[in-house]
C-alpha positions in Angstrom: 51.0 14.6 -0.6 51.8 12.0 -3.4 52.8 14.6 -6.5 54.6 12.5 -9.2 53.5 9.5 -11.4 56.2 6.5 -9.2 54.3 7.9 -6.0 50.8 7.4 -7.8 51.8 4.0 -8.6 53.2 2.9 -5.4 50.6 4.8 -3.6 48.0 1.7 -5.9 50.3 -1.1 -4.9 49.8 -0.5 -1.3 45.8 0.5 -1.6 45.8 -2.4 -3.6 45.5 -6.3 -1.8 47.1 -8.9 -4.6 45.1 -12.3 -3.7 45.5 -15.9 -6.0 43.5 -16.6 -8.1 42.7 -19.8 -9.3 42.2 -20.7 -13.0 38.9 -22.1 -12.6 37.6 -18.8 -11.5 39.1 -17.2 -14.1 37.9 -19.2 -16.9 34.3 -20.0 -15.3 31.8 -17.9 -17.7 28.8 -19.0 -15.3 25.7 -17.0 -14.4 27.0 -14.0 -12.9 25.9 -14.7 -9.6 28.0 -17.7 -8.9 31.1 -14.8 -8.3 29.6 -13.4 -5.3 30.7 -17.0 -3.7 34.3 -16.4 -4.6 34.4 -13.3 -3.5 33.2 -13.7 -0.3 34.7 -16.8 0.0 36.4 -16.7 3.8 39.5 -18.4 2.7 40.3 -14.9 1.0 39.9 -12.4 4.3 43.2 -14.0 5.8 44.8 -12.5 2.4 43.8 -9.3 2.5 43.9 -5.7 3.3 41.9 -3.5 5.2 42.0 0.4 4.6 42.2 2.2 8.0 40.5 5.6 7.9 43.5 7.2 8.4 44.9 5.1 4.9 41.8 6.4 3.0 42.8 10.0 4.1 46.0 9.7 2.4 44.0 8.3 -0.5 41.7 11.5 -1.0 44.6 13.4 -1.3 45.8 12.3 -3.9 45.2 14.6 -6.9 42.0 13.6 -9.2 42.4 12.0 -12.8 40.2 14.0 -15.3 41.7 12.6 -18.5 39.4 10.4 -19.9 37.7 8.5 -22.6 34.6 6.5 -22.0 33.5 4.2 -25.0 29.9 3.8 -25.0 27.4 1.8 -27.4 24.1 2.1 -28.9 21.6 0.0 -26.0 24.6 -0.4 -23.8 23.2 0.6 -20.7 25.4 3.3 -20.4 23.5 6.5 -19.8 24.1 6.1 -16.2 27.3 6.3 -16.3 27.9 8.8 -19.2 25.9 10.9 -17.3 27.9 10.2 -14.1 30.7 11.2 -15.7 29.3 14.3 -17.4 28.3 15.7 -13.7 32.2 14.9 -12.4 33.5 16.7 -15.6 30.8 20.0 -15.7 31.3 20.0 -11.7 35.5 20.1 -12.5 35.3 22.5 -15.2 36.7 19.9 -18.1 36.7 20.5 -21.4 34.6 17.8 -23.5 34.7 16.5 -26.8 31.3 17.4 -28.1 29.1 16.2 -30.5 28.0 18.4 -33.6 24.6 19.9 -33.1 21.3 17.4 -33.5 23.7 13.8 -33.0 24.5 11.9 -30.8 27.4 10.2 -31.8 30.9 11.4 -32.3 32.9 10.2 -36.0 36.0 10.3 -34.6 37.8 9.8 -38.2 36.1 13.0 -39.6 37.7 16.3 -38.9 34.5 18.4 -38.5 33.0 15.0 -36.6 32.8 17.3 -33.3 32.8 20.7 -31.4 36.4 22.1 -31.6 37.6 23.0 -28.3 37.3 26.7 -26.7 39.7 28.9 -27.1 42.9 28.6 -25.1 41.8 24.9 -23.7 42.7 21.4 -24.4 40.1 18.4 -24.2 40.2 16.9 -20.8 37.4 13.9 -21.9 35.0 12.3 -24.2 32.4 10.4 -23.0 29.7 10.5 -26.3 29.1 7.2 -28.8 32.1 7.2 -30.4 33.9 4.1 -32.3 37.3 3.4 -30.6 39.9 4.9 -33.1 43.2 4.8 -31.5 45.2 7.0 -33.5 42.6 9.8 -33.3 42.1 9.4 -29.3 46.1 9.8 -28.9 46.0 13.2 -31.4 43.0 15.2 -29.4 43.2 13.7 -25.8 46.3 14.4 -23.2 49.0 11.4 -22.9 47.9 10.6 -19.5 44.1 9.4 -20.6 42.6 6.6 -19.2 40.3 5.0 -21.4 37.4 3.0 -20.1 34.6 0.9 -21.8 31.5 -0.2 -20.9 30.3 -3.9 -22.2 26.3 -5.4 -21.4 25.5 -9.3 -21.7 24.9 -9.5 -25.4 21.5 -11.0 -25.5 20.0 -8.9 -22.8 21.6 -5.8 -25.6 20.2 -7.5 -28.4 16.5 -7.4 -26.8 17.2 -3.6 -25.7 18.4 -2.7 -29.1 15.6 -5.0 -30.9 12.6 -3.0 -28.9 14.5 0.4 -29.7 14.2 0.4 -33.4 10.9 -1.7 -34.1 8.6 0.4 -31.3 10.1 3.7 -30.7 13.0 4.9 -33.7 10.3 2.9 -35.9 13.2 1.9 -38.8 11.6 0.4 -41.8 13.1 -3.4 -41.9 12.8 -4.0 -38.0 9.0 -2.8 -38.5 8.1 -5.1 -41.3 9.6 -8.2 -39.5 6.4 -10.6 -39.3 5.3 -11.4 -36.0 2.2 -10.7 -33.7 4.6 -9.9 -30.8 8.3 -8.9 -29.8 9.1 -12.7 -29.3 8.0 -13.7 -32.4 9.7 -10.9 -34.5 12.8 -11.6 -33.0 12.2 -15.3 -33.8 11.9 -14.0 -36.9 14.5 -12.4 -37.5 17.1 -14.6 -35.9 15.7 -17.3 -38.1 16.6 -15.0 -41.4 19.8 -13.0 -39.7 22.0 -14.1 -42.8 19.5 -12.3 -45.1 18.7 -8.8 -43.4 22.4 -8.6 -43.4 23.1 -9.2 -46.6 20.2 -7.4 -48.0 20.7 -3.7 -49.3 19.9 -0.7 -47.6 18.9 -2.8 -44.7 21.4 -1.1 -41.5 20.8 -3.7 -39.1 24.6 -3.0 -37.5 22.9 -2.4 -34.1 21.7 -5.9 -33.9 25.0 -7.2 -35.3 27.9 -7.7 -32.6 27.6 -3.9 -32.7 29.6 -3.9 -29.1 33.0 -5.5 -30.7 32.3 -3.3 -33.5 32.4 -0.3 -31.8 35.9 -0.9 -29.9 36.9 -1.4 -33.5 36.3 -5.3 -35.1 35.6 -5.1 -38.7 32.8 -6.7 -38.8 32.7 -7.3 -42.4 35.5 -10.0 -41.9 33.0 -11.7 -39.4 33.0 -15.1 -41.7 37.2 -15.0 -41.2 37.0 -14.7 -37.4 38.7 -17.7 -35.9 39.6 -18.0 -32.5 43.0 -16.5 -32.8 42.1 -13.6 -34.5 39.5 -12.9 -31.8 41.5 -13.7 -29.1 44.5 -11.7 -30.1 42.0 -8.8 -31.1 40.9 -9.0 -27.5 44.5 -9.2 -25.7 44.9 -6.0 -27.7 42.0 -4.4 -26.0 42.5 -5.3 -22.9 46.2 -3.8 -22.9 44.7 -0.8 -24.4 42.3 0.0 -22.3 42.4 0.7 -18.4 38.9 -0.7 -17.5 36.3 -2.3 -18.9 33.1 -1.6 -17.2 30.4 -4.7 -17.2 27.0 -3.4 -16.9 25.9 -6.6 -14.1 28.6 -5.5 -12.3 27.9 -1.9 -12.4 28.7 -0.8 -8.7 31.5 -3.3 -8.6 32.9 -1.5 -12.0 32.0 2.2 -10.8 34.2 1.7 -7.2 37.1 0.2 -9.7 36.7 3.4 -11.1 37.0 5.7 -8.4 39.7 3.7 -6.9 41.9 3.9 -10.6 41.0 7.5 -10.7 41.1 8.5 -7.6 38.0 9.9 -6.9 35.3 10.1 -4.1 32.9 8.5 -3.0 30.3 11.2 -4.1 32.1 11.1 -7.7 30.1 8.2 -8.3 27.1 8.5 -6.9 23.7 7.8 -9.2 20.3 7.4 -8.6 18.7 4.7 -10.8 16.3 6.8 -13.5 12.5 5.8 -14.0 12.1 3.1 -16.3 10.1 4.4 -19.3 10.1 1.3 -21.3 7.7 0.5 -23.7 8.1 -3.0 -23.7 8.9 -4.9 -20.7 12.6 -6.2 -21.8 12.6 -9.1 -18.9 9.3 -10.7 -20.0 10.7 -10.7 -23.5 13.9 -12.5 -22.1 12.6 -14.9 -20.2 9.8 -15.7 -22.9 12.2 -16.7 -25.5 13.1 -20.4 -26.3 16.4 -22.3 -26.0 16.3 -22.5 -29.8 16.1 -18.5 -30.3 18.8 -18.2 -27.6 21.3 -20.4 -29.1 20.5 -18.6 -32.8 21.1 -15.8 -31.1 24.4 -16.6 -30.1 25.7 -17.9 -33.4 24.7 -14.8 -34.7 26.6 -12.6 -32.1 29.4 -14.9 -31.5 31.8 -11.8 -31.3 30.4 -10.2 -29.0 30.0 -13.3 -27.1 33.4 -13.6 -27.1 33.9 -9.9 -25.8 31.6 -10.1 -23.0 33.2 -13.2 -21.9 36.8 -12.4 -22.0 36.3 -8.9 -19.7 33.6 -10.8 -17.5 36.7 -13.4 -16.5 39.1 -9.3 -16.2 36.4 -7.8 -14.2 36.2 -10.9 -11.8 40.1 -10.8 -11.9 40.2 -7.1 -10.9 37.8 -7.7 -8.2 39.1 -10.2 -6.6 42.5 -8.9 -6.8 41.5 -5.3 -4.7 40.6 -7.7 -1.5 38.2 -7.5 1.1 38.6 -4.2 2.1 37.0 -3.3 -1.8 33.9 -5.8 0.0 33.6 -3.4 2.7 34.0 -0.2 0.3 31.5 -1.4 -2.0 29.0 -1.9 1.3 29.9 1.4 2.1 29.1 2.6 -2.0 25.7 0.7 -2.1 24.3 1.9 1.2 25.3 5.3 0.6 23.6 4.6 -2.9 20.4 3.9 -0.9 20.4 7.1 1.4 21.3 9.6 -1.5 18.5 8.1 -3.8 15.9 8.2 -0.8 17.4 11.8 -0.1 17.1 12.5 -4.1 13.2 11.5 -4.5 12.0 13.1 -1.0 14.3 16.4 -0.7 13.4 20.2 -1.0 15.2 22.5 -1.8 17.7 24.5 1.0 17.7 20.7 2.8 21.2 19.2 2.6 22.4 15.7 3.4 25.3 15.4 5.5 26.8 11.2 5.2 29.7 9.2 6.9 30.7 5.9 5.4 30.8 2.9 8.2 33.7 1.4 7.5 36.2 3.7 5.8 34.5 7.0 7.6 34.3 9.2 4.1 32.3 12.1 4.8 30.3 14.3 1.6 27.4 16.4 1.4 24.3 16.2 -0.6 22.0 19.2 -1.8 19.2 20.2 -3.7 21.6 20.7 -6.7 23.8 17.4 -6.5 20.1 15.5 -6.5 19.5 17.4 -9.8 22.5 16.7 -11.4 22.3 13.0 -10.8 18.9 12.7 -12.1 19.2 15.4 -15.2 19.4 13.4 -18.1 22.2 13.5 -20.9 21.3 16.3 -23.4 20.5 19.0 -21.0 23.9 17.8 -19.5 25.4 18.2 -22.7 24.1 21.7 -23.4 25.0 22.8 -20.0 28.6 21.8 -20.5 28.5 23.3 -24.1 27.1 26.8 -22.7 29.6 27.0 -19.6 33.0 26.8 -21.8 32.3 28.9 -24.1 32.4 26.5 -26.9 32.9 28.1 -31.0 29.3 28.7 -32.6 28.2 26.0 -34.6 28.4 25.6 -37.3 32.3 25.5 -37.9 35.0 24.6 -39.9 37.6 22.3 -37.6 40.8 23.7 -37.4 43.5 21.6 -39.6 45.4 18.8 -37.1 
C-alpha cells in the first residue's frame, strides 16, 4: 500500500512514461486534429510504457484524492464534468462548497458568498462558477487541493454564450442587436464590440474574454495587455493549477484526471446529455465569414492567448503519459460506449458487469449509477445539500 506523499510521487514517476518532445509540437497551435498524428506517431511506442494488469492493481490501491477545486465558466462546456464530479463527491460523502439559494455562481471574495459548511466538517471541494481567488481557495479548502480548470476554443464559447443571452436569458442589449438572424447579430455586434463595452449598464462580460477573466485577468486593463504581461499571467497559472482541462480534448483531459487523482475508471464515466439547443451552434460556426472570425479574435485576444498556451500543456501532458495512456483511453472510450448504451436501454434491477481490454479494470453499472450520470446539476446540488446536513439558509457566515 503506497501511504505517504514521496510514495504517491514516486508511485506517478513510475506510472508515468517521460517521452521528448519536440518544440514544433509544442508550439504548433493547429486544428486540433493534427495531434492525433503525433501521438500515434510509431516512432513514440519504442519510448514507452505499458501498464501490466498487475501495475494497474497497485495503482487502484492507492488512496483516492477528494480535495479539489474545479474552475468552471459561463458557456464553458462544463456541465459534464461539474456534474461528473458532483456524483464522485455525493457518492464519497464530501463536503461541498455550496452556492447560496437561487444562484449559481459562488463570490468567493464575499463572506456570506456561500453555504457554510456542516457542523463538525471541513470542505473537501468546490466545483460551482466561481472566479479563481487564490487567497480565498487556500483559507476554506485543505492544503493538499488540486485545482483543475476547464478552458473551450474561444469562438466556439463566444457563439454558445452569444445564443444563451439573445434567445433563451433574453438580456436587453444582446436582444436589440440588429440582425434578421444569429450570424448577422453577431456580425453586428463584433463590428461595434468597442461600443457595447464601453456603453453603460450594458454587462456584456460574457462575450468579453470572460474565460481569462474568470481565472483572474483584470480585464479592465485589457488595452495594457502586452505580451509579457499575458505571458507571465499565464506561467502563473499554469504553476498554480494542476490541470487544465480543454473541452476538444475532453476524454483525453478526464483520463489525466483520474490518473492525477487516482481514481477509477468508473469515476469518470458520463453519458453525453440530449442536446436541447435552440439554435444549432455548428451551422452558426460554420456560416460565419473570415472577416467576423478575425474581428472576433481581436476582440478576444486574451482568451486567445489562454486557450493556446494550455492547448500546447495539454498536448505536452499527453504525450508525456506514453502509449500505455493510448491504450487506457481506448479502454475509457469504449467503456464510454457500453455504459451509455447500457444507460439509455436499462431497467431497473439489471446491472452491468465490464472488464477493460487492455488494463483488465473491472466496475459495475446499475440502475442508480445510469441515473446519476444523466441527473442534471441542480438536483445534484440539492441532493448533496440535503445529505450533509447543510445550516438553513438563510445564514450569517461565521467570521474567518
Amino acid at each position: 500500500m503506497i501511504s505517504d506523499v514521496n510514495d504517491v510521487i514516486r508511485f506517478k514517476s513510475f506510472v508515468s512514461t517521460h517521452l521528448s518532445v519536440t518544440s514544433e509540437q509544442l508550439k504548433d497551435p493547429s486544428p486540433l486534429h493534427d495531434v492525433d498524428n503525433v501521438l500515434m506517431d510509431k516512432s513514440l511506442e519504442r519510448k514507452s510504457l505499458s501498464l501490466t494488469s498487475g501495475q494497474l492493481k497497485s495503482y487502484t490501491k492507492v488512496k483516492k484524492i477528494t480535495h479539489l477545486y474545479f474552475l468552471r465558466t459561463p458557456k464553458g462546456g462544463s456541465t459534464t464534468v461539474s456534474t461528473l464530479l458532483g456524483r464522485f463527491g455525493y457518492l464519497n460523502n464530501l463536503t461541498f462548497v455550496l452556492p447560496n439559494p437561487n444562484t449559481y455562481y459562488i463570490p468567493l471574495e464575499k463572506e456570506n458568498g456561500y453555504l457554510q459548511e456542516p457542523k463538525g466538517e471541513k470542505y473537501d471541494l468546490l466545483i460551482d462558477h466561481s472566479r479563481y481567488n487564490r487567497g480565498v481557495l487556500q483559507r476554506i479548502l485543505p492544503r493538499d487541493t488540486k485545482y483543475i480548470g476547464l478552458i473551450r476554443e474561444p469562438l466556439a464559447r463566444f457563439i454558445s454564450a452569444f445564443i444563451f443571452i439573445r434567445h433563451a436569458q433574453k438580456v436587453d442589449f444582446a436582444v436589440k442587436i440588429p440582425g434578421k438572424d444569429t450570424n448577422a447579430a453577431i456580425s453586428w455586434y463584433l463590428k461595434n464590440a468597442a461600443n457595447y463595452t464601453r456603453k453603460p449598464g450594458v454587462k456584456d462580460s460574457i462575450l468579453n474574454n470572460l474565460m481569462i477573466s474568470y481565472f483572474g485577468f483584470p480585464i479592465k486593463e485589457k488595452k495594457n495587455a502586452n505580451d509579457r504581461i499575458i505571458e507571465e499571467f499565464l506561467e502563473r497559472i499554469d504553476a498554480e493549477f494542476d490541470l487544465i482541462i480543454v473541452l476538444e480534448y475532453l476524454d483525453e483531459s478526464l483520463l489525466l484526471l483520474k490518473r492525477m487523482m487516482f481514481w477509477s475508471m468508473k469515476d469518470i464515466m458520463y453519458v453525453k446529455p440530449l442536446n436541447t439547443a435552440i439554435i444549432n451552434k455548428e451551422d452558426v460556426l460554420n456560416s460565419l465569414t473570415e472577416d467576423d472570425r478575425q474581428r472576433h479574435k481581436r476582440h478576444e485576444f486574451l482568451d486567445f492567448a489562454l486557450y493556446r498556451y494550455f492547448l500546447k500543456q495539454i498536448r505536452r501532458k499527453i504525450l508525456s503519459e506514453g502509449m500505455s495512456f493510448q491504450k487506457e483511453l481506448e479502454d475509457y472510450r469504449s467503456a464510454r460506449a457500453v455504459v451509455s448504451k447500457f444507460c439509455e436501454n436499462h431497467e431497473q434491477g439489471e446491472e452491468l458487469q465490464y472488464t477493460t481490454k487492455n488494463f483488465k479494470e473491472h466496475f459495475k453499472v446499475n440502475f442508480y449509477d445510469c441515473y446519476l450520470m444523466n441527473i442534471e446539476l441542480n438536483p445534484l446540488r440539492e441532493m448533496i445539500r440535503l445529505s450533509k446536513r447543510y445550516p438553513e439558509w438563510p445564514l450569517e457566515r461565521k467570521p474567518q
